[in-house]
C-alpha beads as a LAMMPS data file, in Angstrom:
LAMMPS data file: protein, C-alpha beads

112 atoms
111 bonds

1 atom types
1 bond types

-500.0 500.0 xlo xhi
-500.0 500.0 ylo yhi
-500.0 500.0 zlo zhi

Masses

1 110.0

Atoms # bond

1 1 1 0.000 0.000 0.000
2 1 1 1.348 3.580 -0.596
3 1 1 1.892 5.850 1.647
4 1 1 2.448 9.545 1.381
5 1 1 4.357 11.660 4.133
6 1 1 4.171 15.738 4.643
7 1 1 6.139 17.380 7.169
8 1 1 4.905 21.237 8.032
9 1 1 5.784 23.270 11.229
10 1 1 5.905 21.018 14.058
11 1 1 3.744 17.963 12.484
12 1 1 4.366 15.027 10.053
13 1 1 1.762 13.489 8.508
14 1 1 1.510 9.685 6.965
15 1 1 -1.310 9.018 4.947
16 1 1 -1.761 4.863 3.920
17 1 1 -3.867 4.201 0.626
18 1 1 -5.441 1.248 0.284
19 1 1 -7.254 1.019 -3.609
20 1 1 -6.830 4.794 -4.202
21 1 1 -8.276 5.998 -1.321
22 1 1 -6.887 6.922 2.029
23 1 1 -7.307 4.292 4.921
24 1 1 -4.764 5.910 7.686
25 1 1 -3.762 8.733 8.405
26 1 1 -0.999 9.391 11.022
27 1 1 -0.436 12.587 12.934
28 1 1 3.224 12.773 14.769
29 1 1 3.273 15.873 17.047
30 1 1 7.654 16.758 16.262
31 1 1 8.754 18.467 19.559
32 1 1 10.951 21.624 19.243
33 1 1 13.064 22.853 22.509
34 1 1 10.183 24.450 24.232
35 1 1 7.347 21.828 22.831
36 1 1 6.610 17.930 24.141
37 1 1 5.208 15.096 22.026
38 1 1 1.986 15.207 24.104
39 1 1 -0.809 16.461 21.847
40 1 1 -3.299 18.881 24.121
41 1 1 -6.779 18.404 24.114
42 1 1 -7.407 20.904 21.187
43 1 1 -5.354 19.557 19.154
44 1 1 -7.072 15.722 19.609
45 1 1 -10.159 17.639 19.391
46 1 1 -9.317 19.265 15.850
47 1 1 -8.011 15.815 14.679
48 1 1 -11.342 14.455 15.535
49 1 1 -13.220 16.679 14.030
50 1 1 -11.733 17.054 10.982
51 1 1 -11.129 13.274 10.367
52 1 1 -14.751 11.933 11.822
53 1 1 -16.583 15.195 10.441
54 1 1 -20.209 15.215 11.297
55 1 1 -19.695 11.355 12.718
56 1 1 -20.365 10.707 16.520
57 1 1 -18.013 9.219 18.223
58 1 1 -17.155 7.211 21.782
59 1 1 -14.042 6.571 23.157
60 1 1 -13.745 2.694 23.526
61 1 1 -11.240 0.581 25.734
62 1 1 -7.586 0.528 25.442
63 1 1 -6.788 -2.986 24.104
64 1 1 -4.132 -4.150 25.905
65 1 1 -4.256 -1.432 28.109
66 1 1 -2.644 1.090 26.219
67 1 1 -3.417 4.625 24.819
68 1 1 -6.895 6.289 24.275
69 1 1 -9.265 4.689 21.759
70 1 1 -12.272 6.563 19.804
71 1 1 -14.729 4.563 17.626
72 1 1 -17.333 6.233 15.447
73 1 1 -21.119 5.236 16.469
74 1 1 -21.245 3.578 12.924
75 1 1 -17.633 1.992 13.249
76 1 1 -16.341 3.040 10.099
77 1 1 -13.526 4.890 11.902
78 1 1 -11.195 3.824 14.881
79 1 1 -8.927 6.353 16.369
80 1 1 -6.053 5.629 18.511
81 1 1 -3.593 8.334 20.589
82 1 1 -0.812 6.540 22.142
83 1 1 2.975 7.308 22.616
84 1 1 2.722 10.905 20.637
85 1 1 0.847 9.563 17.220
86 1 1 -2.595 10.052 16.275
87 1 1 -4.229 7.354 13.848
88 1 1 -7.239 7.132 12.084
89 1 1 -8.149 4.028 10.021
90 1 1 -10.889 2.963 8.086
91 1 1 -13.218 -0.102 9.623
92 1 1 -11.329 -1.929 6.394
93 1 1 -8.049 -0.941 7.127
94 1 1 -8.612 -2.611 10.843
95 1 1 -10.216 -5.511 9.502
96 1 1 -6.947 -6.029 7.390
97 1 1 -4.317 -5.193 9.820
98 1 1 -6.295 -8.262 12.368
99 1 1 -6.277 -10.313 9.316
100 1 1 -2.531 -9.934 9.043
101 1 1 -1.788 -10.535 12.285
102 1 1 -3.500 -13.518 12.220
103 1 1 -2.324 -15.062 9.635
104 1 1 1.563 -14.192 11.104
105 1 1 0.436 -16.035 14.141
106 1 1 -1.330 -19.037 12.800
107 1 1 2.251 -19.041 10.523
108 1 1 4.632 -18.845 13.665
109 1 1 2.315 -22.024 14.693
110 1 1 2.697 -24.654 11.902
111 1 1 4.465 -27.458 13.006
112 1 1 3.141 -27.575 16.437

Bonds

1 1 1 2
2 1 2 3
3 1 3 4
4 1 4 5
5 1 5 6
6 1 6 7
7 1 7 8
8 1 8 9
9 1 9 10
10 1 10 11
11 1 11 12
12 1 12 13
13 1 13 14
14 1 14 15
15 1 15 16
16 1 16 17
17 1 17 18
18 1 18 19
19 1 19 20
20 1 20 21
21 1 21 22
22 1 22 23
23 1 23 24
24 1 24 25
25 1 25 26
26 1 26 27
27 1 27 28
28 1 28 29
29 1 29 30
30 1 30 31
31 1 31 32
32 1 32 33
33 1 33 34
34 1 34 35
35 1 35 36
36 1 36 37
37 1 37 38
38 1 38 39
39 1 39 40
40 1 40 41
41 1 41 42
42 1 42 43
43 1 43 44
44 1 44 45
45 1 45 46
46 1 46 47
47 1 47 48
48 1 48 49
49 1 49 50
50 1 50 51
51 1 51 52
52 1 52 53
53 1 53 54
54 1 54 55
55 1 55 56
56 1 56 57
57 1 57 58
58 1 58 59
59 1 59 60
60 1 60 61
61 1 61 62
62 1 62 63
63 1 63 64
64 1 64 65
65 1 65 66
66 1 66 67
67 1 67 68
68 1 68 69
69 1 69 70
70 1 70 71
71 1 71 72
72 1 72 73
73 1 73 74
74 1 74 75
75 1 75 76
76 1 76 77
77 1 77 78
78 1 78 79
79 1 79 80
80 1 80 81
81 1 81 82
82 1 82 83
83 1 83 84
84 1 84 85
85 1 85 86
86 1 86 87
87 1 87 88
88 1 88 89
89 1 89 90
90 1 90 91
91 1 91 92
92 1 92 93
93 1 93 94
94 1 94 95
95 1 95 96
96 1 96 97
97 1 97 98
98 1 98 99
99 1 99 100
100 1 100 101
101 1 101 102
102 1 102 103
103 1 103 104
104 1 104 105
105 1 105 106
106 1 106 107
107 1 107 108
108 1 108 109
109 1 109 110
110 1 110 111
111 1 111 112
């Protein structure tokens, strides 16, 4: 899958397409001397609102514990914040990355 990356100001930006359309999009917050990878709450906020639109939105358990997790009501996109990245992906793009992972798993286990 292509991705495309854009670096302006403080941010860098990864956008995955899947088919010709965008599937994830990646927000890295790039500290200067006087900044910190945290992203504030109006910055999440903007993020959300410009990537979920008019979509409503919950935030959802951590798996494994980690980060904050957003889902939209009709689960088309999943948001994660964790360890100074921002990601949206499509319900698809999910649905594949599980897919993969299973399929590395259920590899790592032939033979036993």
């Amino acid at each position: 899958m292509p991705t495309v990356i854009f670096r302006k100001e403080k941010w860098s930006v990864s956008v995955t397409f899947f088919q010709g359309k965008a599937d994830s999009i990646s927000y890295i917050k790039i500290p200067d001397q006087d900044d910190r990878f945290a992203f504030t709450e109006n910055e999440v906020e903007a993020f959300m609102k410009s990537n979920f639109g008019e979509r409503d939105y919950n935030s959802v358990p951590a798996p494994r514990g980690k980060g904050q997790h957003w889902l939209t009501k009709d689960n088309q996109i999943f948001s994660t914040l964790y360890d100074g990245v921002l990601i949206f992906r499509t319900r698809a793009a999910v649905e594949r990355s599980v897919a993969a992972d299973k399929a590395k798993a259920d590899q790592s286990l032939k033979g036993f």
